[in-house]
N, C-alpha and C positions, 0 to 999 in steps of 0.2 A: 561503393558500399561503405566508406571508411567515411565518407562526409555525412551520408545519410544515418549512419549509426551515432555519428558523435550528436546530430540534430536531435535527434529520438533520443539519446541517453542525456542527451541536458535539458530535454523540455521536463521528463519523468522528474530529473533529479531535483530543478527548483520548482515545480507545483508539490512535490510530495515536501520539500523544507517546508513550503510553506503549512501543507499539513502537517508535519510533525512538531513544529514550532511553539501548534497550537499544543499538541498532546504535551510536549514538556513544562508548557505553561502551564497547563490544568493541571498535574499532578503537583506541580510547585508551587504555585501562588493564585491563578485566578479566582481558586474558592472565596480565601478572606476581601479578595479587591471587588470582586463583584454579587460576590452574596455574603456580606463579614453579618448577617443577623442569625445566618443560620450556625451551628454548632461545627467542631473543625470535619468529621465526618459527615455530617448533611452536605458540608459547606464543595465537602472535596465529591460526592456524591454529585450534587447541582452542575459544578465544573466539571464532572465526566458525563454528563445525563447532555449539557451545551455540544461535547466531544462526541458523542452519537449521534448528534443534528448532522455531522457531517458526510456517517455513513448511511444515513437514511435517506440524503441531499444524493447521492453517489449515483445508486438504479436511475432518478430520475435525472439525472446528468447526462449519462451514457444512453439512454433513449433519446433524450434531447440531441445530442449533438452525435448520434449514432444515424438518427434518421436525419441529420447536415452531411453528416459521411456518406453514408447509402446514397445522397440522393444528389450533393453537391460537391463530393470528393473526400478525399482522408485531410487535404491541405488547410481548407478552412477550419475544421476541426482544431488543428496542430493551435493558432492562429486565436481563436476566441476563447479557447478554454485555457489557455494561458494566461489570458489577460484578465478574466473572469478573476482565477484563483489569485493574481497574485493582487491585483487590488483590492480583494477582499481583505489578502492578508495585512497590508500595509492599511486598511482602516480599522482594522484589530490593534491596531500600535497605536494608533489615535484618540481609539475610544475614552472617555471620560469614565470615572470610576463611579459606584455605586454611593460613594459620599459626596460627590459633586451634581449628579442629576438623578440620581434615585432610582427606581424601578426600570425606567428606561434605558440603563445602562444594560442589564443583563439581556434584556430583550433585542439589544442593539446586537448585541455579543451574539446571542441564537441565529438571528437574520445575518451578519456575516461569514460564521460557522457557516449557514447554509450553503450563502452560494462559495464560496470555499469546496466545498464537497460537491456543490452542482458541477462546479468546472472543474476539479479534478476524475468526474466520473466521465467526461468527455476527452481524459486528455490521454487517459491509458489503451484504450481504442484507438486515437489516432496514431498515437508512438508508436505503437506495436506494429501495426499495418501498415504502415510506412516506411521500418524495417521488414516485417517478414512478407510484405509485397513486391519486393524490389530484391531478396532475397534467391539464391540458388535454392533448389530444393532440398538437394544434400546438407546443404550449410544454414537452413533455416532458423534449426533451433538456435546455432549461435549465435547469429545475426539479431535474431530475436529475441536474445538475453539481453540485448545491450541496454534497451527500455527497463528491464528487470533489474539493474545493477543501478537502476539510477533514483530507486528509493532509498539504496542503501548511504548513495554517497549525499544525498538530500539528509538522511537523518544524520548524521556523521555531520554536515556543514552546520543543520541548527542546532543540533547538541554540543557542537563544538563553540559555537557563538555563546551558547547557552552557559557551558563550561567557564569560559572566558571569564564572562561576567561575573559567575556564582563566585570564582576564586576571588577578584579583583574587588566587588562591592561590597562594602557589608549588606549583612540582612535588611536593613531598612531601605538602604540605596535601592538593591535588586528588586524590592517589592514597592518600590517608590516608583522607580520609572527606569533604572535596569532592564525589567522585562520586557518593555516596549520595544529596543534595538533590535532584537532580530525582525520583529515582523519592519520594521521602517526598511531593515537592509534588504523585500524584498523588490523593493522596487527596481533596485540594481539589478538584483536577477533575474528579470523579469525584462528587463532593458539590453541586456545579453542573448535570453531566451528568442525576441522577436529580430533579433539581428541573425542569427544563426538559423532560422527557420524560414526568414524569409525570400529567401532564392531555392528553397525545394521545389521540386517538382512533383508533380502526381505522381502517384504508385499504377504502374504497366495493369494490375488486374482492373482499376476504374477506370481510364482508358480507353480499355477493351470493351467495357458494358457502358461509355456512353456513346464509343464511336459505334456497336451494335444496337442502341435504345433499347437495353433490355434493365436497364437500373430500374429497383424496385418503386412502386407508388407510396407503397404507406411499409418501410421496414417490418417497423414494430408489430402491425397485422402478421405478415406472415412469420415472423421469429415466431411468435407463440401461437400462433393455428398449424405451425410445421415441426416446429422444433422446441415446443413447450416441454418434453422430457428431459433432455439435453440440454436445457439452461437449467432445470430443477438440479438435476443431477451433478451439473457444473458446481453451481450454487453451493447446493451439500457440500459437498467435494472438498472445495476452497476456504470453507468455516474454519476446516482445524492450522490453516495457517495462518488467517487472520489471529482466530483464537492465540495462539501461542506468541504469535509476533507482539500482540500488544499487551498480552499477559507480560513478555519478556523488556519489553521499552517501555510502558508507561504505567501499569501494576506495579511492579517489583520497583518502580521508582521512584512511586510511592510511598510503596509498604516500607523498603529500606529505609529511605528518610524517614517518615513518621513514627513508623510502629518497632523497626528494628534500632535505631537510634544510630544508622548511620551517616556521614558525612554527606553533603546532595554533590560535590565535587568528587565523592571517593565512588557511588552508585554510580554519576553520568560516564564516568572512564570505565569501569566494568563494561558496562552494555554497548559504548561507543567501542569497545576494542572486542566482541561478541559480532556487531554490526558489522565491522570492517574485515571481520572473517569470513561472513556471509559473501560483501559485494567481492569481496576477491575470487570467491569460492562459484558464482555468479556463473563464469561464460564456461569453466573448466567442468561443471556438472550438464552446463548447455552442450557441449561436446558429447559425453556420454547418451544424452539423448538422439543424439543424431544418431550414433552408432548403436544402441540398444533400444530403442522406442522411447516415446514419452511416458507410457500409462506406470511400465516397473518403475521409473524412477518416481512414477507419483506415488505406488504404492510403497514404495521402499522407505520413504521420505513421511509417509503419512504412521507406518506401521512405527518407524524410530520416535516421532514425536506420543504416539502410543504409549512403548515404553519407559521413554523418558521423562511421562511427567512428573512422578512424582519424585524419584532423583532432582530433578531441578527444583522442586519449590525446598526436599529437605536441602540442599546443598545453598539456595537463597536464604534460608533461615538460621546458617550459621555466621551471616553477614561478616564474614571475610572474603576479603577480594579474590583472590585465589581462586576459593570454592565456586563463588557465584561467578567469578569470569568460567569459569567449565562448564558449569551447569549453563549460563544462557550462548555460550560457542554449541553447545553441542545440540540443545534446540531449535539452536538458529540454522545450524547446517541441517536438520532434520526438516526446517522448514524451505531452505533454497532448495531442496533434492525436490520437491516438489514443484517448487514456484518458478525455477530457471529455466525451464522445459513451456511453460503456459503462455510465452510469448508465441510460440510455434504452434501449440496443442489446442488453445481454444481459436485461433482464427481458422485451423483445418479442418474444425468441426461445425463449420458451416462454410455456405456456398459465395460467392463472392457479393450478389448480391443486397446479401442480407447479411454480413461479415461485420461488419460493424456495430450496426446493432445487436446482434448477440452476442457476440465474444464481450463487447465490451458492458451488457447488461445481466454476463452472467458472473462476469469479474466482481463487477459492483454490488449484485448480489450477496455474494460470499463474505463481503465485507459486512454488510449488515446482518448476517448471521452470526458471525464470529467476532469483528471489530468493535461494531457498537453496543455489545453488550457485555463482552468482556470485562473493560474494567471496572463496570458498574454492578455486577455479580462477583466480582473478584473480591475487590472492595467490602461488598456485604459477608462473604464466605472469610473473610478474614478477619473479622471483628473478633475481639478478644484476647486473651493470652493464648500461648499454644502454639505447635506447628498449623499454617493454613490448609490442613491436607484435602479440605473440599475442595480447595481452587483446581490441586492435581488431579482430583477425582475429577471435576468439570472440566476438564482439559482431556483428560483420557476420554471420557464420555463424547466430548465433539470428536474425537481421534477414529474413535469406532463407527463411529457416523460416516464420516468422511470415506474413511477406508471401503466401507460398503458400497460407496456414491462410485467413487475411482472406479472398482471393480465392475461396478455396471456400465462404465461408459469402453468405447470403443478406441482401439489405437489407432494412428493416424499419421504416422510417421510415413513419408511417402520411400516406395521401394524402385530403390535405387537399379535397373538394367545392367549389368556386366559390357562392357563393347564385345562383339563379336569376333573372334580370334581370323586373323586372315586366311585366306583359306590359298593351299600351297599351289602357285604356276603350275 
């Protein structure tokens, strides 16, 4: 279990750098390099409008290479959609700028975003199920956090790259060709990833359904002629962490530098030390689900991000460190109470046949509810002087949503038999 975890927690961790790479880019410089005609909020608007291409890329990923899972294992999975995202993201470092080939540059930018998001909606499905397939029952949720802890250490590596740079270059450097180094560096990890995944073996539940010939024909027919509630509901469900997660990384880091006037090296250390409380926090909240179900810790976790919106956005808008390091720790752990537990929780809500393509279509869902339009309403709702208190209001607002969703789905945690006491000679 300790090889198969570390596999599954580094494939998560470099396809998700590679997506966050893109998000710190966009809040920081893609607007002027790729659309400098538009004004600095159009500019930065266009650059997160590119940053949704990759949750809207996500669903149609996770059917893609959900019905490869269903139908030709969780292994291939691991295997393509690695390779998918990280050479997209290393032609993102590539690309030429909007003063060297003109229109085609941005549209190059979209078309890589895409498949970027296509293969990461393939990759979160295979990781998971390849831990919590191979998994005790008891020990599931753990096992199956360790995929969940590896977006954190993914954002934490590009931000940290990111950081590096921001201190090191001046402004012109960074926005010269600065920005390009993290995506070149993912070829490296990317190069690590297929070395470490490629002596896996298949997960015991596919196996089983092809040594039976009961694996499904067409997935995706039956996820949504069987189980169309229960991706919706999933769906819902999962928005208010997306929402928050990128309200808290790629909004606020933004707003801080642009509109609050703070340092882009003093915002990336607040959130990168928010971040690294979350992935710590990661397997030790996956524990408590073992022990107390997955569904309280969804609500418990959905009901704090509730609460806490608007605390965080006033505690961000006094742009000291301090403050806003509390306010985005305490979001963030509102958001793992939820998300540490769904490596386990959404593959138990479906059958093994069709286990991949749902779990990993209702995951990608969620994202496009909450993810991609986050920072593109955040953005808007924060125009002007003032506290941004619509962002919190729209933050609450998906909280209440979600919270509803949770509550209509069912728990899943499997119940555990007592052994039988010996019975006396």
């Amino acid at each position: 279990m300790a090889r198969i975890a570390v596999a599954s927690f580094s494939g998560t961790a470099i396809e998700f750098y590679d997506f966050f790479v893109y998000g710190t880019a966009a809040a920081l410089v893609l607007g002027p390099v790729f659309f400098p005609s538009f004004s600095a909020v159009a500019g930065t608007l266009a650059a997160f409008a590119t940053y949704a291409v990759g949750f809207v890329a996500r669903p149609l990923g996770s059917m893609l290479f959900g019905h490869v899972g269903d139908r030709m294992g969780r292994r291939p999975v691991l295997i393509a959609s690695l390779l998918m995202t990280g050479l997209a993201t290393v032609m993102v470092g590539l690309l030429p700028t909007y003063a060297q080939i003109g229109v085609a540059a941005p549209l190059l930018l979209v078309a890589l975003r895409f498949l970027q998001g296509l293969g990461l909606g393939g990759e979160w499905g295979g990781a998971v199920l390849l831990a919590a397939e191979h998994a005790p029952a008891r020990r599931r949720g753990l096992w199956a956090s360790f995929p969940q802890t590896g977006p954190a250490v993914g954002f934490l590596l590009a931000n940290g790259v990111m950081l590096v740079l921001s201190a090191t270059l001046t402004d012109a450097q960074f926005r010269s060709w600065g920005w390009r180094i993290p995506f070149w560096g993912a070829a490296v990890l990317v190069a690590v990833g297929l070395l470490l995944r490629a002596s896996m073996a298949e997960t015991p539940a596919f196996r089983e359904l092809t040594e039976s010939h009961t694996t499904a024909r067409v997935p995706l027919f039956e996820v949504f002629r069987d189980h169309w509630r229960i991706v919706l509901l999933t769906a819902g469900a999962l928005s208010v962490g997306y929402a928050v997660f990128y309200t808290v990384t790629t909004w606020s880091l933004h707003h801080g530098t642009h509109d609050l006037g703070v340092s882009r090296t003093t915002m990336l250390a607040c959130i990168m030390a928010a971040v690294a409380v979350k992935g710590v926090s990661t397997p030790f909240v996956a524990m408590l689900g073992d022990r107390y179900g997955r569904k309280p810790l969804c609500l418990l976790g959905t009901t704090a991000v509730l609460l806490w919106s608007f605390p965080l956005i006033g505690l961000l808008q006094t742009g000291k460190p301090l403050y806003m390091t509390l306010g985005f720790v305490v979001a963030l752990l509102g958001f793992i109470t939820m998300f540490a537990v769904l490596g386990a929780y959404l593959p138990e809500l479906y059958e093994p046949r069709i286990r991949c393509t749902g779990a990993s279509t209702a995951y990608n869902l969620g994202g496009v509810l909450g993810g991609a339009l986050t920072p593109i309403v955040a953005t808007e709702l924060s125009r002007g002087d003032g506290t941004p208190w619509g962002v919190a209001a729209y933050l609450a607002a998906i909280a209440g949503v979600s919270l509803l969703c949770f509550a209509a789905l069912p728990e899943t945690r499997p119940v555990t038999v007592a052994e039988p006491a010996p019975v006396p000679a």
